[in-house]
TIVOKE-61247 format. One record per residue (C-alpha): x negated, y negated, z; residue in three letters. Coordinates in pm, 1 decimal, decimal comma. Each point is the difference from the previous one (the first is absolute). Example, Ala and Ser with C-alpha at 12.3 -4.5 7.8 and 13.67 -1.06 7.14 Angstrom:
@east: -1230,0&north: 450,0&up: 780,0&type: ALA
@east: -137,0&north: -344,0&up: -66,0&type: SER
! end
This chain:
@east: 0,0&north: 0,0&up: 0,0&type: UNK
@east: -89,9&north: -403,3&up: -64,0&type: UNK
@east: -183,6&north: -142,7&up: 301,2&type: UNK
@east: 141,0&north: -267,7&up: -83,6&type: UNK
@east: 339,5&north: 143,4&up: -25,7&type: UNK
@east: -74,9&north: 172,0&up: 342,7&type: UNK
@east: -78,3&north: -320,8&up: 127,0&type: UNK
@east: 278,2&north: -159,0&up: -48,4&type: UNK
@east: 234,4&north: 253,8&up: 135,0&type: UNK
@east: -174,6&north: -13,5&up: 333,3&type: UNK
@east: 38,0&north: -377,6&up: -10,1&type: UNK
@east: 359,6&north: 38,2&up: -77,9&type: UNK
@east: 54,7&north: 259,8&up: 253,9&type: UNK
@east: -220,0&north: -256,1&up: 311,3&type: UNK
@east: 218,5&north: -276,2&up: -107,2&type: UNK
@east: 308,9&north: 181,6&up: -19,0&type: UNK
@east: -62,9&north: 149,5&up: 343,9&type: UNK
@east: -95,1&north: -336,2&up: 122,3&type: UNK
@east: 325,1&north: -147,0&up: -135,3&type: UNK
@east: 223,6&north: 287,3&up: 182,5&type: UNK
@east: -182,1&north: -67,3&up: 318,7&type: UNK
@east: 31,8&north: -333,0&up: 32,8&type: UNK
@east: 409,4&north: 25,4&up: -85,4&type: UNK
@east: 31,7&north: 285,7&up: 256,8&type: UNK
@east: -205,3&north: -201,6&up: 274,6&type: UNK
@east: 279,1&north: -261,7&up: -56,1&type: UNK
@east: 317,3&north: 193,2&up: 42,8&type: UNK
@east: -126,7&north: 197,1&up: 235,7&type: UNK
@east: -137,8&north: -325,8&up: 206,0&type: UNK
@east: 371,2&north: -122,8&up: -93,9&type: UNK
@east: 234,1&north: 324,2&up: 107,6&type: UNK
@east: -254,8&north: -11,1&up: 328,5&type: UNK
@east: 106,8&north: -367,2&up: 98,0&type: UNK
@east: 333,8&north: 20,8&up: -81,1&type: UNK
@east: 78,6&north: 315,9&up: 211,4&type: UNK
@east: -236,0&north: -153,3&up: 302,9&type: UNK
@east: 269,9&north: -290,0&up: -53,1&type: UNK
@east: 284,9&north: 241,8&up: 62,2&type: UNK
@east: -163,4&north: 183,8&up: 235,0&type: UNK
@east: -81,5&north: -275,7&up: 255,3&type: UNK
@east: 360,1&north: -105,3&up: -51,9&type: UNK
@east: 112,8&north: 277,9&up: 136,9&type: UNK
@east: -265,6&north: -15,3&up: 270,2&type: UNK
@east: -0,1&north: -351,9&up: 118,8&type: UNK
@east: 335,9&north: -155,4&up: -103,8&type: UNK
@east: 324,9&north: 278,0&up: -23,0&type: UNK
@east: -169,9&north: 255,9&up: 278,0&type: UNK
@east: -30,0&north: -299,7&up: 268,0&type: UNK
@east: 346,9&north: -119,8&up: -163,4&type: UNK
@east: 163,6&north: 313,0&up: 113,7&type: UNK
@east: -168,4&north: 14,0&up: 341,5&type: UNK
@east: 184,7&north: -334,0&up: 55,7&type: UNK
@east: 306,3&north: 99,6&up: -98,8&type: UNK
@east: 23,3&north: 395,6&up: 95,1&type: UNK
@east: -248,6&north: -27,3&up: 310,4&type: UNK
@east: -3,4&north: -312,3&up: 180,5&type: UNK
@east: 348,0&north: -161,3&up: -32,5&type: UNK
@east: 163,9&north: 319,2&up: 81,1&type: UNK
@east: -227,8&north: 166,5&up: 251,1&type: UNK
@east: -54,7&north: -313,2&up: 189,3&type: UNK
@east: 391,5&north: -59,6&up: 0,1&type: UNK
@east: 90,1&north: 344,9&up: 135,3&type: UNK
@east: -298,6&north: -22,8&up: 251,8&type: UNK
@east: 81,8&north: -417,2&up: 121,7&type: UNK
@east: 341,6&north: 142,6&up: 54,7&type: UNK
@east: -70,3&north: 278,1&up: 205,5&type: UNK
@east: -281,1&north: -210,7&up: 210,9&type: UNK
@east: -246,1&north: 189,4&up: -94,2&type: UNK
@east: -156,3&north: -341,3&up: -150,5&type: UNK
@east: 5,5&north: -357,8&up: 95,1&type: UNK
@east: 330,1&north: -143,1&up: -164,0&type: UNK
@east: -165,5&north: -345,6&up: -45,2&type: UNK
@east: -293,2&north: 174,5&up: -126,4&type: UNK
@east: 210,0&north: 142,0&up: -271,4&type: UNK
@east: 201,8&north: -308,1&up: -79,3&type: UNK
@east: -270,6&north: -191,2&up: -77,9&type: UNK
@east: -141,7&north: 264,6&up: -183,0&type: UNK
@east: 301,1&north: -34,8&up: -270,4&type: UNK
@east: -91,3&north: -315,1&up: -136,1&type: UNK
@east: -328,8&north: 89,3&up: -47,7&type: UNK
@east: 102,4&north: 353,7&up: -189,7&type: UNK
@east: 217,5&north: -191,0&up: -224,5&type: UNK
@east: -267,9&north: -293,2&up: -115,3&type: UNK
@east: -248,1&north: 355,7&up: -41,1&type: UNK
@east: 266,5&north: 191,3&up: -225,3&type: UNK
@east: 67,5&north: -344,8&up: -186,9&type: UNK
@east: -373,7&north: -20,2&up: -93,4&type: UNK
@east: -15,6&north: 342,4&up: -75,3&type: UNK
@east: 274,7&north: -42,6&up: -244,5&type: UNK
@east: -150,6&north: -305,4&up: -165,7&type: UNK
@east: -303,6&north: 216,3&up: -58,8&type: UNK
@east: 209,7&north: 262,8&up: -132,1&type: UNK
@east: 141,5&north: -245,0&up: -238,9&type: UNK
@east: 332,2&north: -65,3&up: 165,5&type: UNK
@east: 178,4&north: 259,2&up: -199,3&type: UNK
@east: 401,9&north: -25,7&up: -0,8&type: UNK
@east: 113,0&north: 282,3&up: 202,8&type: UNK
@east: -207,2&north: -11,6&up: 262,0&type: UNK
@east: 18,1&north: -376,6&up: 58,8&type: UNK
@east: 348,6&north: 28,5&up: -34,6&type: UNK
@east: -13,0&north: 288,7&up: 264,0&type: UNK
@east: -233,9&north: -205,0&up: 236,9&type: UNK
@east: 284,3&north: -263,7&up: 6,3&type: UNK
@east: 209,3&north: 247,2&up: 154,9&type: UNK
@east: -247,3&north: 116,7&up: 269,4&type: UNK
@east: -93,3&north: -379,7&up: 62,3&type: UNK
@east: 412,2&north: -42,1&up: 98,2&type: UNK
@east: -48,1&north: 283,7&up: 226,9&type: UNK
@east: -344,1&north: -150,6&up: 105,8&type: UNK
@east: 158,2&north: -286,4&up: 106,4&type: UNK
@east: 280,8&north: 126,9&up: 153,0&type: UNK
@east: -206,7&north: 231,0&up: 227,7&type: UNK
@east: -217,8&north: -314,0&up: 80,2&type: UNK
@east: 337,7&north: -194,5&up: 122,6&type: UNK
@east: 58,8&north: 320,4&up: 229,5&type: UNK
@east: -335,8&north: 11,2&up: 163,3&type: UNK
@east: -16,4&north: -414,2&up: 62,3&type: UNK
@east: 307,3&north: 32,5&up: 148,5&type: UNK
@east: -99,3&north: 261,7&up: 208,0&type: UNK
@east: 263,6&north: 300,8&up: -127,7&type: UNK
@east: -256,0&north: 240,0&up: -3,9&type: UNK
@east: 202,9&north: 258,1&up: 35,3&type: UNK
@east: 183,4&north: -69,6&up: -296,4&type: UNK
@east: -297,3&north: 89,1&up: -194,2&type: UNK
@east: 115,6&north: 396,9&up: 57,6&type: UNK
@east: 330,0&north: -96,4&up: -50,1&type: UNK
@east: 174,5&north: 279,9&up: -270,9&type: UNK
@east: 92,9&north: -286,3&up: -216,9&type: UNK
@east: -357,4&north: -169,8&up: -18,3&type: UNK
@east: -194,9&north: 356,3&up: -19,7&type: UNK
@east: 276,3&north: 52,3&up: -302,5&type: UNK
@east: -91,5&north: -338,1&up: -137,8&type: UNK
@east: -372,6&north: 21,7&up: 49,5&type: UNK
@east: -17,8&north: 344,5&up: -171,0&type: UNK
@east: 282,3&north: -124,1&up: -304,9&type: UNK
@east: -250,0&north: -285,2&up: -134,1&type: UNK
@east: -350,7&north: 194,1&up: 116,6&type: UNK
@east: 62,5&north: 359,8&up: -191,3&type: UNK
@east: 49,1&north: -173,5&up: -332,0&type: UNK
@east: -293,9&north: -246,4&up: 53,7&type: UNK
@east: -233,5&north: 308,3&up: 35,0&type: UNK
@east: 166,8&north: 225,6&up: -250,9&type: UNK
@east: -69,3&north: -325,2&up: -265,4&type: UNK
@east: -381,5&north: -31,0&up: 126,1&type: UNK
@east: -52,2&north: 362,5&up: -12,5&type: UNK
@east: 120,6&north: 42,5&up: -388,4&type: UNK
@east: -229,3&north: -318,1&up: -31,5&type: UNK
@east: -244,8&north: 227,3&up: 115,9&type: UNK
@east: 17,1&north: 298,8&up: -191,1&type: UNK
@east: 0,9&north: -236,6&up: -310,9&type: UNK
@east: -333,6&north: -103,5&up: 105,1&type: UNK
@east: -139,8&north: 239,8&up: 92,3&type: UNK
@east: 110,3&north: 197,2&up: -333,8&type: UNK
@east: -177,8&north: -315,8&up: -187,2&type: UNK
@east: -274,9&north: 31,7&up: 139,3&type: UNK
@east: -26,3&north: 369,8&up: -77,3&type: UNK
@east: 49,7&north: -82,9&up: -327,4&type: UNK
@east: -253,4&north: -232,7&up: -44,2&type: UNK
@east: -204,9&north: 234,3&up: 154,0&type: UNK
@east: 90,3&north: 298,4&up: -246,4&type: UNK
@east: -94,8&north: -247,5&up: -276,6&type: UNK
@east: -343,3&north: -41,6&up: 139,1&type: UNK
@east: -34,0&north: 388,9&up: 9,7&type: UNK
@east: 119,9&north: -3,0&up: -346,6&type: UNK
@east: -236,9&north: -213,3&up: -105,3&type: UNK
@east: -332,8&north: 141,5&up: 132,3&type: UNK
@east: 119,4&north: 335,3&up: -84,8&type: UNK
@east: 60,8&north: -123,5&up: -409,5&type: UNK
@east: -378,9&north: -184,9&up: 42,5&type: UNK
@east: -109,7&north: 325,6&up: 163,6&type: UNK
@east: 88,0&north: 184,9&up: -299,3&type: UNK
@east: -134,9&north: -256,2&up: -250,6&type: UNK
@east: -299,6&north: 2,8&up: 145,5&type: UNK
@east: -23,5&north: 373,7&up: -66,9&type: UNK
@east: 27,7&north: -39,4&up: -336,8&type: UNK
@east: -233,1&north: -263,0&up: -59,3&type: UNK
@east: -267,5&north: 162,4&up: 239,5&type: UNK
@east: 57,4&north: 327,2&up: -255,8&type: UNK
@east: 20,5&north: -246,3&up: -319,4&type: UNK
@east: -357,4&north: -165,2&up: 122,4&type: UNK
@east: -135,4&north: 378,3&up: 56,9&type: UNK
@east: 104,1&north: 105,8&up: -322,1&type: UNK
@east: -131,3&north: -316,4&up: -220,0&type: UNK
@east: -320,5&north: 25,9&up: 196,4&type: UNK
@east: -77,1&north: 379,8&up: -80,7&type: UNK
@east: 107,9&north: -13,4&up: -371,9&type: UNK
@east: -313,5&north: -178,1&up: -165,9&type: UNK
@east: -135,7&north: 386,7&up: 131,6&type: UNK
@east: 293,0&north: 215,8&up: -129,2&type: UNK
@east: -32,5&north: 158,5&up: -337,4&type: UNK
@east: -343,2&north: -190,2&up: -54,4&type: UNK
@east: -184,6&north: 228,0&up: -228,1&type: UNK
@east: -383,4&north: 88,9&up: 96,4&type: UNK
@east: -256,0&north: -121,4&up: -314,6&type: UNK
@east: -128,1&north: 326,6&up: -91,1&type: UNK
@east: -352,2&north: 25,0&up: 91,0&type: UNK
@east: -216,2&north: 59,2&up: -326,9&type: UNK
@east: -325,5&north: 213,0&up: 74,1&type: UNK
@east: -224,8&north: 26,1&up: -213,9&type: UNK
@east: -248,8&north: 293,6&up: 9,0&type: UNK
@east: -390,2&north: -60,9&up: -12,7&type: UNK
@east: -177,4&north: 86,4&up: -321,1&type: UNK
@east: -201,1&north: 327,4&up: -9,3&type: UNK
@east: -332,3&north: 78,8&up: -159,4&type: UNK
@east: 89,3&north: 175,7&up: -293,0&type: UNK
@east: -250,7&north: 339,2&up: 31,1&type: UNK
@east: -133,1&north: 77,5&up: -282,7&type: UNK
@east: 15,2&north: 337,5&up: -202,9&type: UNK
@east: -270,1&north: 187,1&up: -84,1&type: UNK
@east: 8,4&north: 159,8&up: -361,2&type: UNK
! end
């Protein structure tokens, strides 16, 4: 085969290679980010949004009513659960259900907070409130935790993209790894051996006797 033929298939193959690499580098790079993204907003933003919600507001209710913590302590505590599942929200992006939701719980919220200023603590294990408190909580969470399941299945995603593409610039660089093998061995296949010409000393020619 050419050298120069040879040549510039390997150059073809480097830049080729090359060019693959440097578009899977970028979409893996961008798959990486974006499911980091929807991982740490599952993480940092809906998990501590459903603590709020399905944690603190309840538990601390059920225990403030029962004594087992400081009323006041709680009461005060409300205010300051509400500004943290407001922010949390914003981060989220506000989305429509779940501010809408949030309205509801901030009613309740507020309603509670009237009860414990005034000193009705008992009213906060009343039947009707527990009913009341549970009516605009269990939808809250149900809303954040389909939020989360379609993050975390983005995220997944993204990261099954990434997979993909490593595994697709795995493969091509299989091929041109065997490509480069085979252009750099075939100056040596099928090249035929000059035949090596010997030629044979001259002899004393003996002479005859008559």
């Amino acid at each position: 085969m050419n050298p120069k033929v040879i040549t510039a298939a390997l150059a073809a193959v480097v830049v080729c290679f090359a060019g693959v690499g440097v578009v899977t580098v970028k979409s893996v790079s961008k798959h990486i980010a974006a499911s980091d993204k929807e991982f740490a907003m599952t993480s940092n933003v809906l998990s501590p949004l459903f603590d709020i919600y399905g944690l603190a507001i309840v538990d601390g209710q059920a225990k403030a009513s029962k004594g087992l913590i400081n009323a006041k302590d709680f009461c005060d505590s409300l205010a300051k659960l509400q500004a943290e599942a407001e922010r949390l929200l914003a981060e989220f992006g506000n989305p429509t259900e779940l501010v809408a939701q949030h309205k509801l719980v901030a009613a309740y919220l507020k309603k509670a907070r009237s009860a414990c200023d005034a000193g009705q603590i008992e009213t906060l294990n009343s039947p009707a409130m527990t009913a009341e408190l549970y009516a605009v909580i269990e939808p809250m969470t149900a809303l954040i935790n389909k939020a989360l399941h379609e993050e975390l299945t983005l995220s997944r995603t993204h990261k099954d993209a990434s997979d993909q593409a490593l595994l697709t610039f795995e493969r091509f660089a299989s091929v041109a790894a065997g490509l480069g093998i085979v252009f750099a061995v075939a100056p040596w296949i099928g090249a035929k051996k000059k035949p090596v010409v010997t030629i044979a000393p001259k002899g004393r020619k003996k002479k005859t006797k008559r």
